[in-house]
N, C-alpha and C positions, 0 to 999 in steps of 0.2 A: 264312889264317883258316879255322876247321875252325865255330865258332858260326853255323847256320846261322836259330838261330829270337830272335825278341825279342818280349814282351811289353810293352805302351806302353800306359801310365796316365792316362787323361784321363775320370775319373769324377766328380770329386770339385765341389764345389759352387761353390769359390772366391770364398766370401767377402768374405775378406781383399783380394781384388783388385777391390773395388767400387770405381767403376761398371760396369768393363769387365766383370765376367761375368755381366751382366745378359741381353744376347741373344747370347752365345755361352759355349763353352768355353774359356776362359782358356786353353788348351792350342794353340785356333784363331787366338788374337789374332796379330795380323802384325807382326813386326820387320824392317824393308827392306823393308817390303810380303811378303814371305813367311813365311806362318803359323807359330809355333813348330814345332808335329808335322809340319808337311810338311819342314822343315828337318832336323828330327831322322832320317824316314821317309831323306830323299833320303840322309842321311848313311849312316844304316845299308848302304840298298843298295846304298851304293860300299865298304864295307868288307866287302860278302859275305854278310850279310844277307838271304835271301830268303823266310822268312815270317814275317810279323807279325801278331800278336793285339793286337787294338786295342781296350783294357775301353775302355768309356764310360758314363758315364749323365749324370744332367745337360748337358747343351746338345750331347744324341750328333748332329744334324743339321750343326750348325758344325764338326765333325771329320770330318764324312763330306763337306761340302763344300771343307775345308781338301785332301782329300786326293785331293781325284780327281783323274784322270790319273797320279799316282802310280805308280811301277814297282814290281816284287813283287808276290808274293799276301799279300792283305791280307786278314782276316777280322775283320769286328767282333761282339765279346761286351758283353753287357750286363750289368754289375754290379748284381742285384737292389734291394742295397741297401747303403748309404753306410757298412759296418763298418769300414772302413779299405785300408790297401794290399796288408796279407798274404792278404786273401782277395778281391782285384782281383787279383792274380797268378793264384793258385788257379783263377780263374775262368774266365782265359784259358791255364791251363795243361791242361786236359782232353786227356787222349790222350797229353801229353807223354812222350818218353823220352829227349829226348838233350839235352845243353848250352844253354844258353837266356840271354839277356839279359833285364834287366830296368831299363827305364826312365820315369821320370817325365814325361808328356808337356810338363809347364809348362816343362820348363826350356832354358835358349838356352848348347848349349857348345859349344867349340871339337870340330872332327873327330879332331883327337889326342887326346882326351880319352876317348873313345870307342878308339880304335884301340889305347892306351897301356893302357888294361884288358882289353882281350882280348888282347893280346899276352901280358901277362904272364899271365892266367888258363890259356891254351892252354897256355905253357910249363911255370907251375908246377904245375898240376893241382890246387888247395884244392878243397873242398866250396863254397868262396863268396870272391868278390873283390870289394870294395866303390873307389869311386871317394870319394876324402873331397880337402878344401879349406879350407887354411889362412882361419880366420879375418877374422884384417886387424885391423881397426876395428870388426870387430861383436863383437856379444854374445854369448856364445853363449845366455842366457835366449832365443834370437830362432832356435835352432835344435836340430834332433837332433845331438847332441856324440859324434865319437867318440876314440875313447884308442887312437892307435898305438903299438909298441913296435917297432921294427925289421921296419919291413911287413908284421907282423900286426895283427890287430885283436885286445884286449885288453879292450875292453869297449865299452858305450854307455853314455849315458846321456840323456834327456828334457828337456831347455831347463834344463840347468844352470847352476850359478851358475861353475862353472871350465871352463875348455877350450879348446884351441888349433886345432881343426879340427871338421869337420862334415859330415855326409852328402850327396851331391850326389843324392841318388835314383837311382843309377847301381850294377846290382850285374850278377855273372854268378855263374853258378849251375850246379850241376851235379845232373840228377834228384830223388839224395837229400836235394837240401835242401827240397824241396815236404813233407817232412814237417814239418818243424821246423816249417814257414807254417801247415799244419793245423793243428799243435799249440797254436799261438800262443795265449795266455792271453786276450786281446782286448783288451790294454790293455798301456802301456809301466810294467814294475813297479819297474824304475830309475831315478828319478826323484830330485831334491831333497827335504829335506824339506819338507811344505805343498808341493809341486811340482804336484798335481791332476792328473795325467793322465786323458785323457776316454777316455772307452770305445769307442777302434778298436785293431783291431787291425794295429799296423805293423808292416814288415817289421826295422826298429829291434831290434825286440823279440826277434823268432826269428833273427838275426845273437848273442843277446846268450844264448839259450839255445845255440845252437852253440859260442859260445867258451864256456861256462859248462860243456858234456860234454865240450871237449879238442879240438874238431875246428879245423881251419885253416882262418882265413878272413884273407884278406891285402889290403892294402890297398895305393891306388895314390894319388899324390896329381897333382892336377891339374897338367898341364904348360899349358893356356893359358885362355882365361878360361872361367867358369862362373857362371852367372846362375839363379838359380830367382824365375820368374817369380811371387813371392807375394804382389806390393805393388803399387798402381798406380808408385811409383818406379822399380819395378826395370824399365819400360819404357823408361825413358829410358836405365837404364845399362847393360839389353841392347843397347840401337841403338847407344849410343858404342861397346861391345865390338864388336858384328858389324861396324862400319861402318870401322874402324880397320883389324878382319880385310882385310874386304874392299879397301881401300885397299892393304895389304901384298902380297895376290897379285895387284894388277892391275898388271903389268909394261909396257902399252902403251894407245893410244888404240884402240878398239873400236866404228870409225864406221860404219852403216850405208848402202849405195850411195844408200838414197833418202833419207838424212839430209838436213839444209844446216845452215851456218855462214855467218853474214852476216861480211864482212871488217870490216864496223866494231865486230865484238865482240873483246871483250879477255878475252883469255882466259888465267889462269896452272893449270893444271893438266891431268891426262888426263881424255879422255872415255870416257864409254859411252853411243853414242847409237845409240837403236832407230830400227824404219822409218819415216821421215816425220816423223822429231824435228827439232827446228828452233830454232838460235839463231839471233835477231832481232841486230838495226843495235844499237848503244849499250849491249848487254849485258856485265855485268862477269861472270867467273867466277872465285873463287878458290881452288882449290883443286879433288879429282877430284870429278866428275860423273857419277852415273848416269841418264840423262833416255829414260824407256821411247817404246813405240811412238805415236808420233803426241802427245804431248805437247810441248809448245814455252815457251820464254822469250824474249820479247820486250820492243820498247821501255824498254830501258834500267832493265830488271828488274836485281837483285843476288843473284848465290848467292855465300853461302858455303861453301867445301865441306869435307871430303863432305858431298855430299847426294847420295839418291837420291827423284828425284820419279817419280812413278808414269804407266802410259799417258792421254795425252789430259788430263793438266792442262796448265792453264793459267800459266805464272805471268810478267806483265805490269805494263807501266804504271807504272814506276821505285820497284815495292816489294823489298822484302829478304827474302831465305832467310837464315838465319842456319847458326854451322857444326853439323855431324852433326843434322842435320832429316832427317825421310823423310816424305816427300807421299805419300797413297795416286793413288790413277788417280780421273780425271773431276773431279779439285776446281780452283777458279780464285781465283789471288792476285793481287791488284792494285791497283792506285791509291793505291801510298804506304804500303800494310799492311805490317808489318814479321811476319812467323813463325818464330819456333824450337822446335824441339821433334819429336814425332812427331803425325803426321795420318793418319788412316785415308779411306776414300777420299768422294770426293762433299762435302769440304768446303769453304765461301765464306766467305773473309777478303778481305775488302780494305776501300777508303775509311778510309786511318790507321786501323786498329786495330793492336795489338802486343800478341801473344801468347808466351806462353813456357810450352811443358807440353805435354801431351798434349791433343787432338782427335778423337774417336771418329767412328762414320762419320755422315755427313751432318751437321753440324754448322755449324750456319747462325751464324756472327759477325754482328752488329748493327754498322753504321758508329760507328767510333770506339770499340770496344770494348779495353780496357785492361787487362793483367793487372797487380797490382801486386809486382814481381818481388823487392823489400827491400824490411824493415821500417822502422823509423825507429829502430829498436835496432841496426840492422845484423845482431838474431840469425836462427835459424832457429827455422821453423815448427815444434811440436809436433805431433803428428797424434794422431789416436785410431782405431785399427783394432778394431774391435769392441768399444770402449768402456777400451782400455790405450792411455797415454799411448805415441809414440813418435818418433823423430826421425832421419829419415833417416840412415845411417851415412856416406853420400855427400852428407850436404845443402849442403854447397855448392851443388851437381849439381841436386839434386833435390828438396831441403825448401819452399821457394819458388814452384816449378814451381805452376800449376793447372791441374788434371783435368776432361775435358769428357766429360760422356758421351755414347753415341750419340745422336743425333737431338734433340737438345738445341739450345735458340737464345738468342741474347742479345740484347736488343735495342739503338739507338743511348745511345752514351755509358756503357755500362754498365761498371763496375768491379768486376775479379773481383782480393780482395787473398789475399797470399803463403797457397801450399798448401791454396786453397781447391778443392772439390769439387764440381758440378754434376750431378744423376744424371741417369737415360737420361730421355727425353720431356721434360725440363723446361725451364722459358721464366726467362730472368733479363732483368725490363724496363727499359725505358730509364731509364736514369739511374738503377739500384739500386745500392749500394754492397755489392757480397757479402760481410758479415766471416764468413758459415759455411756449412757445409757444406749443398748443399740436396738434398732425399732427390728419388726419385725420382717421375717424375710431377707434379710438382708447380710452379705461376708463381707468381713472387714478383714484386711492384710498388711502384712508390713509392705512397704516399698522400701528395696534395700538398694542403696548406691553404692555400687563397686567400683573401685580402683583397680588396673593390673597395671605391671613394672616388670619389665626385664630381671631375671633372677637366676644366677649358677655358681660354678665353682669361681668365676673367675672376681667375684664379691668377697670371698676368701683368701686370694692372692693368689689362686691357683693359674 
């Protein structure tokens, strides 16, 4: 690999991925408990990789914390202002002169995916090689659309109404193309008609001036999975992708000497257990196991696997892990609570609650707390992400799911129904029935109207 330089995108204000990018960078938020960009950072420097320009702005403290200890020289730039991606490149391109990568920090993709575009960039030599991904089931209205013709690129176009593949925010580049990004007109001019494109400038755009004056720009398509973290759903269907990964190269069990295994747990699958991890007496496992440092499962607790729970939780007292969960470190499960989904760390479920979605951090569950997981349609939830109807493309998976934000609590009995949303600070009280979404900051309560009546023996005939 001769690309020794990458520029990594984690400016941008994210939205679309409310509640979670409330106190951090959407870029920072953690899948397996490992932050997207430290994923991405670690990937790069095992392909050769060793300096990286890290634009930031918005929640730039959560990427600098995502990233330390980090190997490579890392310098972070700061993107003045919110114009788009071509001049987030630009920003951390100063001084440039040689071969450069450019990546989107939100997004969760496999390391061939990465590997398989510089390979062939090095080989072929274009002016620009872009990383694109079939479709599926989605829209493309839901994406930047691009047009291959025999591993070129052939055009783009701006959340069109046709198209079989799509930008992954994965490109390499050679010098001369920094100009094309200057040039950039500040908005994507390829569009549908009535399409609206807003006023940033993306790198979409100067890809589409290039093949417009005849230059090569070749395209790679994804050999394994690719996720761009834009939705609170696509958390969950990052974890299923990495945790599947991750299950495929663990070849053996990976026990730590100051581990323990009680012989009354039953266990069908490989472990990975850190220092001072500990399966208790009557513990079922089924499936692999990642159980970090000093964290344990006891008393006839249930995982499903994979899972990977984090250092120093808890999980106890004959409740259930359900499969591909990840627990962050410090939270405790137990007494019957039932958890699927992802959890960030410092959070308390237990006393029968059953949760299904995501758990941001410290997120306090109220006893008996209930997600309502189907409708009584059996359909899926519509959602509104900034005010447009949409519906998971995976909603089997993920339309259903409910979104907790950070430091958010709910109180006893409360009922959170299909794809509802909870924002950061807010309190859902005992016994509320959630049918919407509730913004942030803010507790919502029953209002209970009482009767009293005269009442004794003499109701009795006494």
């Amino acid at each position: 690999m001769t690309i020794r330089t990458a520029i990594v995108l984690a400016a941008g204000e994210g939205s679309k991925f409310w509640p979670y990018n409330v106190v951090r960078q959407k870029a920072a938020f953690p899948i397996a408990n490992v932050p997207v960009v430290r994923r991405l950072v670690d990937d790069l420097i095992c392909l050769g990789v060793t300096r990286i320009a890290m634009v930031v702005g918005v929640g730039e403290a959560s990427v600098r914390a995502a990233l330390r200890g980090a190997a490579g020289e890392i310098i972070f730039v700061r993107q003045p202002r919110p114009e788009g991606t071509a001049p987030g490149v630009l920003a951390g391109a100063v001084g440039l002169d040689e071969d450069f990568l450019v990546i989107a920090g939100d997004v969760v993709t496999a390391r061939e995916n990465l590997k398989s575009l510089m390979e062939c960039f090095e080989r072929e030599r274009p002016l620009a090689a872009v990383l694109i991904q079939p479709l599926g089931n989605e829209r493309p209205l839901d994406w930047l659309i691009a047009f291959p013709e025999e591993g070129r690129l052939r055009g783009i176009e701006g959340h069109a109404r046709e198209g079989h593949y799509r930008l992954c925010g994965i490109y390499a580049f050679q010098p001369d193309a920094l100009a094309y990004l200057r040039d950039n007109p500040g908005l994507v001019t390829r569009v549908p008609v009535g399409g609206m494109p807003p006023m940033e400038a993306e790198i979409a755009q100067s890809l589409q001036m290039m093949v417009e004056e005849g230059q090569l720009v070749l395209t790679i398509e994804t050999l394994g999975y690719h996720v761009d973290l834009d939705k609170p759903w696509h958390i969950l269907e990052a974890n299923y992708h990495v945790m599947n990964d991750m299950a495929a190269r663990l070849q053996e069990n990976i026990i730590s000497a100051s581990a323990r295994v009680h012989d009354g747990a039953e266990i069908h699958g490989r472990l990975v257990l850190g220092e001072n991890a500990i399966i208790g007496n009557r513990v079922v496992i089924k499936g692999d196991l990642w159980l970090g440092d000093g964290a344990s499962i006891t008393n006839g607790a249930m995982v499903q696997g994979p899972a990977v729970i984090g250092r120093r939780t808890q999980v106890r007292d004959y409740c259930q892990i359900g499969e591909y969960s990840s627990l962050g470190a410090h939270g405790i499960y137990g007494h019957g609570a039932e958890f699927s989904g992802v959890a960030l760390d410092t959070v308390y479920c237990y006393h029968y609650c059953e949760i299904w979605g995501v758990a941001g951090q410290a997120v306090d569950f109220g006893a008996a707390t209930v997600c309502g997981n189907l409708r009584f349609d059996d359909g899926e939830t519509v959602w509104r992400i900034k005010g447009r109807p949409e519906v998971p493309p995976h909603a089997a998976h993920t339309s259903n799911a409910a979104y907790f934000g950070d430091f958010c609590r709910t109180g006893v009995n409360a009922i959170i129904m299909p794809g509802r949303r909870i924002g950061v600070y807010s309190i859902v009280g005992p016994g509320v029935v959630l049918y919407e979404d509730l913004p942030d900051r803010t507790m919502v309560m029953v209002k209970q109207e009482l009767t009293t009546h005269p009442w004794g023996p003499e109701r009795y005939g006494w």
